[in-house]
N, CA and C atoms as an extended XYZ file, in Angstrom:
462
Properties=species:S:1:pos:R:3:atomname:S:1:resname:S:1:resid:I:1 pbc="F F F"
N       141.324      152.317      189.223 N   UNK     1
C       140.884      153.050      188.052 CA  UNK     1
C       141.840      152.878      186.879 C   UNK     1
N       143.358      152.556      187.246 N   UNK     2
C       143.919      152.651      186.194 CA  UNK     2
C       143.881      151.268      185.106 C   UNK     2
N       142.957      150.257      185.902 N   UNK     3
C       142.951      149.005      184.647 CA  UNK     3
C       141.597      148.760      184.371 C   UNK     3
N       140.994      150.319      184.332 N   UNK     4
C       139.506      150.375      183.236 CA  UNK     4
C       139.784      150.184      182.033 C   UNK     4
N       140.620      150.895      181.182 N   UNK     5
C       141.001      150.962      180.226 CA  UNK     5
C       141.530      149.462      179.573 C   UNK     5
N       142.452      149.009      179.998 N   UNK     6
C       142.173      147.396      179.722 CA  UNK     6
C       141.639      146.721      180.058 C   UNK     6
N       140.703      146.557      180.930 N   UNK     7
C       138.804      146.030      180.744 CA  UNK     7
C       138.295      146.079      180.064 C   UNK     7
N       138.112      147.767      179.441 N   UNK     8
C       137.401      147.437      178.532 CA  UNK     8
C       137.703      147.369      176.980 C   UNK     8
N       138.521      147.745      176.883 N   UNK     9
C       139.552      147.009      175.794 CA  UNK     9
C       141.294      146.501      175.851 C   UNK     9
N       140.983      145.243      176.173 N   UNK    10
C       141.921      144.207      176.564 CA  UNK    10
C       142.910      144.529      175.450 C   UNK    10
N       144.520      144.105      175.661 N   UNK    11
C       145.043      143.225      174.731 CA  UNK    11
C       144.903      142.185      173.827 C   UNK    11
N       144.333      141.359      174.467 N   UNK    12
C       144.412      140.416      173.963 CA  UNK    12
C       142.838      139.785      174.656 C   UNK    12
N       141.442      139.196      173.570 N   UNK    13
C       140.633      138.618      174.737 CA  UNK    13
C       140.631      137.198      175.497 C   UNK    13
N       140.117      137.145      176.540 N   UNK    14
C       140.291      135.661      176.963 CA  UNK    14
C       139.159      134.924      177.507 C   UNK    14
N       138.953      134.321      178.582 N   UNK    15
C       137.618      133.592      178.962 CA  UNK    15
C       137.550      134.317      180.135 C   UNK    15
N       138.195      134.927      180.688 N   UNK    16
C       138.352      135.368      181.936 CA  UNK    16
C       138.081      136.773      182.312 C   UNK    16
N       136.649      136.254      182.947 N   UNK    17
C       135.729      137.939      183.327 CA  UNK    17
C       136.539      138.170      184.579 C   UNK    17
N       136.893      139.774      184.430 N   UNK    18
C       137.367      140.173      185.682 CA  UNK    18
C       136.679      140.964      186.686 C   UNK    18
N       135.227      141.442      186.386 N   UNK    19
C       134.339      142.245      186.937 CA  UNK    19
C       133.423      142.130      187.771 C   UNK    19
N       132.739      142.355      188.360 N   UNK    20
C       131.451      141.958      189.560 CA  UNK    20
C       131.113      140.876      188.604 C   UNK    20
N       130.350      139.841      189.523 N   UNK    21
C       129.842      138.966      188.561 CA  UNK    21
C       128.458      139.004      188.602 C   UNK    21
N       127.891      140.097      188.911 N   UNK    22
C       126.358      140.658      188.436 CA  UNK    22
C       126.295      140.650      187.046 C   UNK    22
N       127.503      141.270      186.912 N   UNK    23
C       127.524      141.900      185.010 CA  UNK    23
C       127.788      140.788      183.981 C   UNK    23
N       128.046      139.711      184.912 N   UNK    24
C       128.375      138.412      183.506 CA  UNK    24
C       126.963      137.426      183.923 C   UNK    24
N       126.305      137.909      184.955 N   UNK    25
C       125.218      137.289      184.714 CA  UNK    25
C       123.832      137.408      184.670 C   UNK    25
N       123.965      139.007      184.490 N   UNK    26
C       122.742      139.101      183.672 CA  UNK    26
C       122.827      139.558      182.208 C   UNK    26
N       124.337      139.161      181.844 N   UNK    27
C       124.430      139.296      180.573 CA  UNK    27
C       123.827      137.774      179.713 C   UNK    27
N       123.654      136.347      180.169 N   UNK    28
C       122.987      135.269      180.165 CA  UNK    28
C       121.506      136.138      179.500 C   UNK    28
N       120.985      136.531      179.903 N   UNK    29
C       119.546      136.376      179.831 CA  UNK    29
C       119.569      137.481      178.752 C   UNK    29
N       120.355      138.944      178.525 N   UNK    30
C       120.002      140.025      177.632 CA  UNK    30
C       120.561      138.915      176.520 C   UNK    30
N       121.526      137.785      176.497 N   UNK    31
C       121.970      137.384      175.257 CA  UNK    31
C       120.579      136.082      174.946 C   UNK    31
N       120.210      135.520      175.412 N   UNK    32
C       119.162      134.676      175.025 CA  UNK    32
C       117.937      136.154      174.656 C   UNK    32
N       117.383      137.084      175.293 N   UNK    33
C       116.468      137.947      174.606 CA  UNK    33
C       117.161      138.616      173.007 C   UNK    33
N       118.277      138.839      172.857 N   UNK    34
C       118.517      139.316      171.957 CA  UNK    34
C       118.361      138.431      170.709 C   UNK    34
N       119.122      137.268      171.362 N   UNK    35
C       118.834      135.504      169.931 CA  UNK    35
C       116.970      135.042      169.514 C   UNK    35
N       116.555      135.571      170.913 N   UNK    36
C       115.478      135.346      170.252 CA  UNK    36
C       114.666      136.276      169.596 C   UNK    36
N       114.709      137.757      169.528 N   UNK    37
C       113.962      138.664      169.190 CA  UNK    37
C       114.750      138.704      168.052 C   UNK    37
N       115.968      138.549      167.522 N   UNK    38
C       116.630      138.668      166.024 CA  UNK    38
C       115.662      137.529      165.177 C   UNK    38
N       115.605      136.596      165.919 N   UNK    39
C       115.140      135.529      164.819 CA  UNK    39
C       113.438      135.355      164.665 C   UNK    39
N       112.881      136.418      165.707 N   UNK    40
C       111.543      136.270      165.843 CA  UNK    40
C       111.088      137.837      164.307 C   UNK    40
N       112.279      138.817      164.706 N   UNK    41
C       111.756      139.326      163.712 CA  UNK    41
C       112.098      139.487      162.325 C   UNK    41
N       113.183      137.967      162.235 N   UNK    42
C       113.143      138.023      160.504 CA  UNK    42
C       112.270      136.534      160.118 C   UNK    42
N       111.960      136.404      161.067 N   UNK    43
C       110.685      135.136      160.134 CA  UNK    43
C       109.123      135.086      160.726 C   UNK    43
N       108.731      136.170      161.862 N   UNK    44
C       107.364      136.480      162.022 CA  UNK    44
C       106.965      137.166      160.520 C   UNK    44
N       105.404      136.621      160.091 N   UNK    45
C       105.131      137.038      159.074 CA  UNK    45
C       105.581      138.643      158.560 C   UNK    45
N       105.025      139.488      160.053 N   UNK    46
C       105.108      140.754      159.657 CA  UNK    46
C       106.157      141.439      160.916 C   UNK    46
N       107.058      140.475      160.931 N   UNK    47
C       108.412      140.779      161.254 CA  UNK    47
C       108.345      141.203      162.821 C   UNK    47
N       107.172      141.352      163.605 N   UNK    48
C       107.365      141.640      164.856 CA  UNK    48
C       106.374      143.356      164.954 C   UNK    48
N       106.664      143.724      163.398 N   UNK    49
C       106.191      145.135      163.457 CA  UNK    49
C       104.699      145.854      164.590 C   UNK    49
N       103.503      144.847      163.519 N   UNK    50
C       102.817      144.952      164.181 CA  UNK    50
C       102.006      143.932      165.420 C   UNK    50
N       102.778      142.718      165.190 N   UNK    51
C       102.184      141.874      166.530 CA  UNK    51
C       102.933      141.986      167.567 C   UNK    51
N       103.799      142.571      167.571 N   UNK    52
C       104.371      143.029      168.842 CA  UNK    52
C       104.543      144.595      169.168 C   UNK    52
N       105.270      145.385      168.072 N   UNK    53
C       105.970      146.859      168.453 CA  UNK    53
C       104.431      147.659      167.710 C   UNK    53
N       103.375      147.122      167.520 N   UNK    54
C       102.345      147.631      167.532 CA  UNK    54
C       102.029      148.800      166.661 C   UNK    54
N       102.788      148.740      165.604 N   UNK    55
C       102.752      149.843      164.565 CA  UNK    55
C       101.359      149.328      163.334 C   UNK    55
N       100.632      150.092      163.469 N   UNK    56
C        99.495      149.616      162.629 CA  UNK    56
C        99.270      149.405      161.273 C   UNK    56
N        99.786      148.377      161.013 N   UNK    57
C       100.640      148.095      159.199 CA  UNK    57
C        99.703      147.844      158.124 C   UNK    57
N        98.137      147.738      159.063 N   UNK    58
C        96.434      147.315      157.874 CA  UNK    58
C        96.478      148.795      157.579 C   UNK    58
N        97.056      149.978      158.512 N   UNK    59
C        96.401      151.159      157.760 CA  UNK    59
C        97.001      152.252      156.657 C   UNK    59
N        98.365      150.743      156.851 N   UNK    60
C        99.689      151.150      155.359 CA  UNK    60
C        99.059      150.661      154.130 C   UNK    60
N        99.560      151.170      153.240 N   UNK    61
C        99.290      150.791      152.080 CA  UNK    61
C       100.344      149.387      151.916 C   UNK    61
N       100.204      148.439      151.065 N   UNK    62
C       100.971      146.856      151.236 CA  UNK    62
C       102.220      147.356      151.050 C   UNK    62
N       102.613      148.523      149.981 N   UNK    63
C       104.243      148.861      149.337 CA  UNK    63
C       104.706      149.044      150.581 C   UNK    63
N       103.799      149.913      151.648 N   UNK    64
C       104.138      150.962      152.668 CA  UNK    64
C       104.727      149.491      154.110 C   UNK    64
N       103.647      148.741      154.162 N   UNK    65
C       103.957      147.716      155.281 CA  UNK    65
C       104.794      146.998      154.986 C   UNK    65
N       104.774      146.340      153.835 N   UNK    66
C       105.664      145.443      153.138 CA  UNK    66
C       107.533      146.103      153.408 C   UNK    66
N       107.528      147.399      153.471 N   UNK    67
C       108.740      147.926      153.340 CA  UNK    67
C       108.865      148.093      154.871 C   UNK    67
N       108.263      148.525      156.020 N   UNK    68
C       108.630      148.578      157.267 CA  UNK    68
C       108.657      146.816      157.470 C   UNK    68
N       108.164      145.782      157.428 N   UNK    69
C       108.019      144.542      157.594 CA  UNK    69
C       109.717      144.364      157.195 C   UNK    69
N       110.108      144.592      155.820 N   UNK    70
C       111.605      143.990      155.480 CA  UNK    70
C       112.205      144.859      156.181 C   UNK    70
N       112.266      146.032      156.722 N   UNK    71
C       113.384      146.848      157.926 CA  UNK    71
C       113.394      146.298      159.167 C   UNK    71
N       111.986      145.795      159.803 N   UNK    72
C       112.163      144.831      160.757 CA  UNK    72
C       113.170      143.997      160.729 C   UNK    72
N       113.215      142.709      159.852 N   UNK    73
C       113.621      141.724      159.116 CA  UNK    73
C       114.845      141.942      159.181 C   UNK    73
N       115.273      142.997      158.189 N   UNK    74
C       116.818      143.351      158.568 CA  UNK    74
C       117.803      143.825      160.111 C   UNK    74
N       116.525      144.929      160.824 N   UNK    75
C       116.758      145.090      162.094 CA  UNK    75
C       117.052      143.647      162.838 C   UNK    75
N       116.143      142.373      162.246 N   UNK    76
C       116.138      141.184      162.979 CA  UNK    76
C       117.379      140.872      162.690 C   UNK    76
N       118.218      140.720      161.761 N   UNK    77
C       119.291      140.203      161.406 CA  UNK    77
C       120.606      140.887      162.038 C   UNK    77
N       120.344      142.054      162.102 N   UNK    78
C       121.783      142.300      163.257 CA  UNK    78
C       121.919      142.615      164.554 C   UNK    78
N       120.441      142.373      164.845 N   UNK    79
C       120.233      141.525      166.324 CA  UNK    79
C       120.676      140.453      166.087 C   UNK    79
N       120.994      139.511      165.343 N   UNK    80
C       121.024      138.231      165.279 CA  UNK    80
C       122.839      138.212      165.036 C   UNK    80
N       123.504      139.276      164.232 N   UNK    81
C       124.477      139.097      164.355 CA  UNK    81
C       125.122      139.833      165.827 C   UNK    81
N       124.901      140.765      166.363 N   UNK    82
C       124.917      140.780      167.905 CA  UNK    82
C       124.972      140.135      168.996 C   UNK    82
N       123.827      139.220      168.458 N   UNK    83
C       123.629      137.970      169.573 CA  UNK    83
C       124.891      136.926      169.847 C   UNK    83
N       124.666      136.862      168.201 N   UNK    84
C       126.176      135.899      168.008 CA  UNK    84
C       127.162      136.259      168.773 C   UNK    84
N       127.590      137.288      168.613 N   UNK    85
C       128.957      138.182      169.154 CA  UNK    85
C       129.084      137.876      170.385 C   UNK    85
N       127.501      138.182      171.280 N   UNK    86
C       127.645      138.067      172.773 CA  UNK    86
C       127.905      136.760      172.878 C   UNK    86
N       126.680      135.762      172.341 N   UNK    87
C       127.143      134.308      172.690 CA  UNK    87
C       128.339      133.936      172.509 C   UNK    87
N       129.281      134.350      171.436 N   UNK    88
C       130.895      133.934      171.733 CA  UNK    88
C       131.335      134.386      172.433 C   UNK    88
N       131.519      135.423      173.060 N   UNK    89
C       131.954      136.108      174.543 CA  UNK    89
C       131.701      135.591      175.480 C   UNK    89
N       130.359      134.901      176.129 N   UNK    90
C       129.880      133.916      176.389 CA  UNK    90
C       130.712      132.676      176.726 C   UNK    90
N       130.726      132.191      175.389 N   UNK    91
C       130.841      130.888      175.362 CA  UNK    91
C       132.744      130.672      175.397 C   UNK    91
N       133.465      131.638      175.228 N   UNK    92
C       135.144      131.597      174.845 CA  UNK    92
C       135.625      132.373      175.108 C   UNK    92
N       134.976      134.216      175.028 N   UNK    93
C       135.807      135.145      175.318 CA  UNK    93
C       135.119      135.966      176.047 C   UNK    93
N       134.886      135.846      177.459 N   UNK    94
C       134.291      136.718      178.753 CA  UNK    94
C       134.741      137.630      178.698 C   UNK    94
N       135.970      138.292      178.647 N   UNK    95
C       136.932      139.126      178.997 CA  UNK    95
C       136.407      140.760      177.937 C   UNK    95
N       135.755      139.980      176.756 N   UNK    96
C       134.459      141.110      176.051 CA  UNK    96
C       133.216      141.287      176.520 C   UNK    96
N       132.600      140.937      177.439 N   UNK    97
C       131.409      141.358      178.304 CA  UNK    97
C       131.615      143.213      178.455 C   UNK    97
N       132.313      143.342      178.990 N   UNK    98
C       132.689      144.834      179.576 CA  UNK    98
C       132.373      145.798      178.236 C   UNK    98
N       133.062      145.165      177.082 N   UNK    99
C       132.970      146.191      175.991 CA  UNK    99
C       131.612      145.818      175.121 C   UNK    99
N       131.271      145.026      175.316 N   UNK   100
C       129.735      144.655      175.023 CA  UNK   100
C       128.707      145.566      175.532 C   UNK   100
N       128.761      145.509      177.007 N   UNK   101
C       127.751      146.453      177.471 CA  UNK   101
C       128.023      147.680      177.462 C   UNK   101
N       128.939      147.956      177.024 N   UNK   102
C       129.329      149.406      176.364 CA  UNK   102
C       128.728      149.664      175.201 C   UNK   102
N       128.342      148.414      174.391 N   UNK   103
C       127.824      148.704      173.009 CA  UNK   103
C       126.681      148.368      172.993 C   UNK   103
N       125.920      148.057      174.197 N   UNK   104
C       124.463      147.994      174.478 CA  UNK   104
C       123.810      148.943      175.070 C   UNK   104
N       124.922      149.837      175.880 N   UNK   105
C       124.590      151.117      176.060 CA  UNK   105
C       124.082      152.127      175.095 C   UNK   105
N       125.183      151.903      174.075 N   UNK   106
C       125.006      153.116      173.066 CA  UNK   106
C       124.074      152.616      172.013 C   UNK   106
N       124.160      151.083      171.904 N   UNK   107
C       122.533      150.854      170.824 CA  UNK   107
C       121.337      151.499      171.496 C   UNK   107
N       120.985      150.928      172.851 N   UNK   108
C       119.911      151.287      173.687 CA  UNK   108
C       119.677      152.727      173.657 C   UNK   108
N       120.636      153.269      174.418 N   UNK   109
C       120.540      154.778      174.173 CA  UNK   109
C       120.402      155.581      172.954 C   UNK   109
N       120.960      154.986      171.752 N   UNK   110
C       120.516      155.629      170.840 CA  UNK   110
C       119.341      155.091      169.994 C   UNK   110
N       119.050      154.319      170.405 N   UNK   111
C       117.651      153.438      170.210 CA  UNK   111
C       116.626      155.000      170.591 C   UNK   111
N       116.942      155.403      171.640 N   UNK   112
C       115.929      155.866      172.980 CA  UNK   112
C       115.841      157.012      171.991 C   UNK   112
N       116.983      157.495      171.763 N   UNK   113
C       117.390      159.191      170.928 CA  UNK   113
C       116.277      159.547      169.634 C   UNK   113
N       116.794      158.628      169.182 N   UNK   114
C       116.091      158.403      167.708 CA  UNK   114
C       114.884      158.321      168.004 C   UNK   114
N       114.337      157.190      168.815 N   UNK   115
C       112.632      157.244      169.028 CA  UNK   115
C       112.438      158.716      169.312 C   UNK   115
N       113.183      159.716      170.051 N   UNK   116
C       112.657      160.984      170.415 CA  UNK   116
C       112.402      162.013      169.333 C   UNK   116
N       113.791      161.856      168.141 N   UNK   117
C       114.128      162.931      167.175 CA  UNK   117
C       112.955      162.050      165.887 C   UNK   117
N       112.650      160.942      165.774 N   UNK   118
C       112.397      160.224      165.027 CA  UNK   118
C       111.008      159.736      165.078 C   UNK   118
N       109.824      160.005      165.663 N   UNK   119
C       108.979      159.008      166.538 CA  UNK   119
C       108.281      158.154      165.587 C   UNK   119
N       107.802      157.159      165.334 N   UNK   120
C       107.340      156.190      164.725 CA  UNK   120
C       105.619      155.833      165.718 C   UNK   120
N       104.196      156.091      164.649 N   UNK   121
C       103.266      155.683      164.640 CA  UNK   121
C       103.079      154.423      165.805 C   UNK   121
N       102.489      154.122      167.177 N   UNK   122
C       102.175      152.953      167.371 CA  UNK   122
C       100.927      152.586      168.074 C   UNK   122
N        99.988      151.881      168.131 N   UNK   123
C        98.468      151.718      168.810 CA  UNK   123
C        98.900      151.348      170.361 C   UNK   123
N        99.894      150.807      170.796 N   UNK   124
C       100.309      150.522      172.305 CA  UNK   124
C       102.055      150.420      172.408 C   UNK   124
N       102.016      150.482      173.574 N   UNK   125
C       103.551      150.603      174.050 CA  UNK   125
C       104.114      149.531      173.855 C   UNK   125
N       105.126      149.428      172.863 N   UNK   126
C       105.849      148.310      172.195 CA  UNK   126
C       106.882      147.973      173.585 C   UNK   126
N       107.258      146.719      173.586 N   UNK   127
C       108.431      146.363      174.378 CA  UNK   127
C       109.687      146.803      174.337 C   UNK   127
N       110.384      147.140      172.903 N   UNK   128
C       111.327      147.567      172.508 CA  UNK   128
C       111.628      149.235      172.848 C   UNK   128
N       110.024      149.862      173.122 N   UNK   129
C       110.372      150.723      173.420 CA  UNK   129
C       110.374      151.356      174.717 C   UNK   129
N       110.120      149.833      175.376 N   UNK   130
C       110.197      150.690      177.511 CA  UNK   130
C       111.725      149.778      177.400 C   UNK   130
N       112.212      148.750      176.906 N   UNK   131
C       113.630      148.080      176.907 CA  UNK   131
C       114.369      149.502      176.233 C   UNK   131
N       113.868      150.204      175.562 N   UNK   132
C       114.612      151.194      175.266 CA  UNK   132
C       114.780      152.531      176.011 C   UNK   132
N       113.944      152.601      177.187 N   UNK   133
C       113.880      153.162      178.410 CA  UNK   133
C       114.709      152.963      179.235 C   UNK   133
N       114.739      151.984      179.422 N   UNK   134
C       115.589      150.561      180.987 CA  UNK   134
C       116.654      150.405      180.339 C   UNK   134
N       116.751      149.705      179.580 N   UNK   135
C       118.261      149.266      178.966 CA  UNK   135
C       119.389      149.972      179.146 C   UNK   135
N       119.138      151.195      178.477 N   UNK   136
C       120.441      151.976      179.046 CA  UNK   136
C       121.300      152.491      180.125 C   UNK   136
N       119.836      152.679      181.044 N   UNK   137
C       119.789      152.456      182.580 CA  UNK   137
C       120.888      151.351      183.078 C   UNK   137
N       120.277      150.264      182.784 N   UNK   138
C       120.958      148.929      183.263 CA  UNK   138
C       122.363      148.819      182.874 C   UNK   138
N       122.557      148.875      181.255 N   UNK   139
C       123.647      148.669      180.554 CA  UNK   139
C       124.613      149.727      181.431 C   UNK   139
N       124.367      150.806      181.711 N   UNK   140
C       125.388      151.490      182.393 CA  UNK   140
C       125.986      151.194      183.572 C   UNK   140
N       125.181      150.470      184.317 N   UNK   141
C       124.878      149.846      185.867 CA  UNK   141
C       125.795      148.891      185.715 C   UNK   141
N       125.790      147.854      184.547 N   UNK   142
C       125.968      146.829      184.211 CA  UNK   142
C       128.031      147.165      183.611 C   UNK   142
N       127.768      147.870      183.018 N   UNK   143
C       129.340      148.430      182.523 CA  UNK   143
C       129.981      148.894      183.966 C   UNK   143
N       129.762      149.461      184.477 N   UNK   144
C       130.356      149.638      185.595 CA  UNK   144
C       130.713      148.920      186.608 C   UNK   144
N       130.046      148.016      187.077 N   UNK   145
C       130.331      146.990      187.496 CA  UNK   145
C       131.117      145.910      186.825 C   UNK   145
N       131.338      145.257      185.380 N   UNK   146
C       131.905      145.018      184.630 CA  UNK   146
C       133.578      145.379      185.205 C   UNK   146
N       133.469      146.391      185.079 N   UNK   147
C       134.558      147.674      185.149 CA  UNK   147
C       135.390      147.103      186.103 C   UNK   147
N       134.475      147.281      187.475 N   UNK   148
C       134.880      147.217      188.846 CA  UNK   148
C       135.675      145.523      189.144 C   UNK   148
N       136.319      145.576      189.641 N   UNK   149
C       137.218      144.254      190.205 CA  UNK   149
C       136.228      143.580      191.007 C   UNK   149
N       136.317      142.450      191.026 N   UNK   150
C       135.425      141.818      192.008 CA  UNK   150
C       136.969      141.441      193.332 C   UNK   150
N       135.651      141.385      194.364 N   UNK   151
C       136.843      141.682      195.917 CA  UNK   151
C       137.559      140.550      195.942 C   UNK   151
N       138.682      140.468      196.649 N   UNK   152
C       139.272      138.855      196.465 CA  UNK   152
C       139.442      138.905      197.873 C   UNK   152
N       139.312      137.590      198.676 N   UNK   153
C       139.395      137.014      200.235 CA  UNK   153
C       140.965      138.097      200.474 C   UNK   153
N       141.222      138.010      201.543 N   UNK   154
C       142.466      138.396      201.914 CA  UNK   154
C       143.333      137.257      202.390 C   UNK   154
């Protein structure tokens, strides 16, 4: 327990995951969903809004869609700078996985919050919002294990 704390925020980062290696590899696949849903929703016409998260944008007025369409757009963009982040962790500095899914926890989860205090119009159950169900679930699953030492032979 006492080298959680530099897990999850190192000295110094390096390439070198020290945690179950569940957690560095299903971090692979949340970082390819994240690269692609950043870039799907700043150049889908209508940003993902309504062909995917199913918010019904014909029964906005154009000012009204037009303005949730560019919040998508922007939402797309720091998914996209996120993604980045993970893919360099990824690709050079493993040793940030741990504090990553710490910060996928608290997007997810407060993803989840906000949909509750916040709820937003939709004709069917958007993806983003059962990933905003699960995710946090996982991400915690996923941090913890992170956390945890992986066993070494004796």
């Amino acid at each position: 327990m006492k080298h959680i704390p530099g897990r999850l925020f190192p000295a110094q980062f390096d390439n070198v995951f020290r945690g179950n290696r569940i957690a560095l590899w299903l971090f692979y696949p949340l970082t390819a969903m994240t690269l692609w849903r950043s870039q799907h929703h700043i150049f889908a016409p209508d940003g993902g809004a309504q062909s995917i998260a199913t918010i019904p944008l014909d029964t906005y007025t154009q000012g009204g869609a037009q303005g949730i369409i560019t919040i998508f757009a922007l939402w797309g963009l720091a998914q996209l700078a996120m993604g980045l982040v993970m893919l360099v962790a990824l690709v050079r500095y493993k040793s940030m996985v741990p504090l990553l899914w710490l910060f996928i926890l608290l997007e997810y989860g407060g993803r989840k919050l906000v949909s509750i205090y916040k709820p937003l119009e939709t004709v069917g159950t958007a993806p983003g919002a059962t990933a905003a169900t699960v995710l946090p679930i996982v991400a915690l699953i996923m941090l913890v294990l992170a956390l945890w030492p992986e066993k070494t032979p004796d």
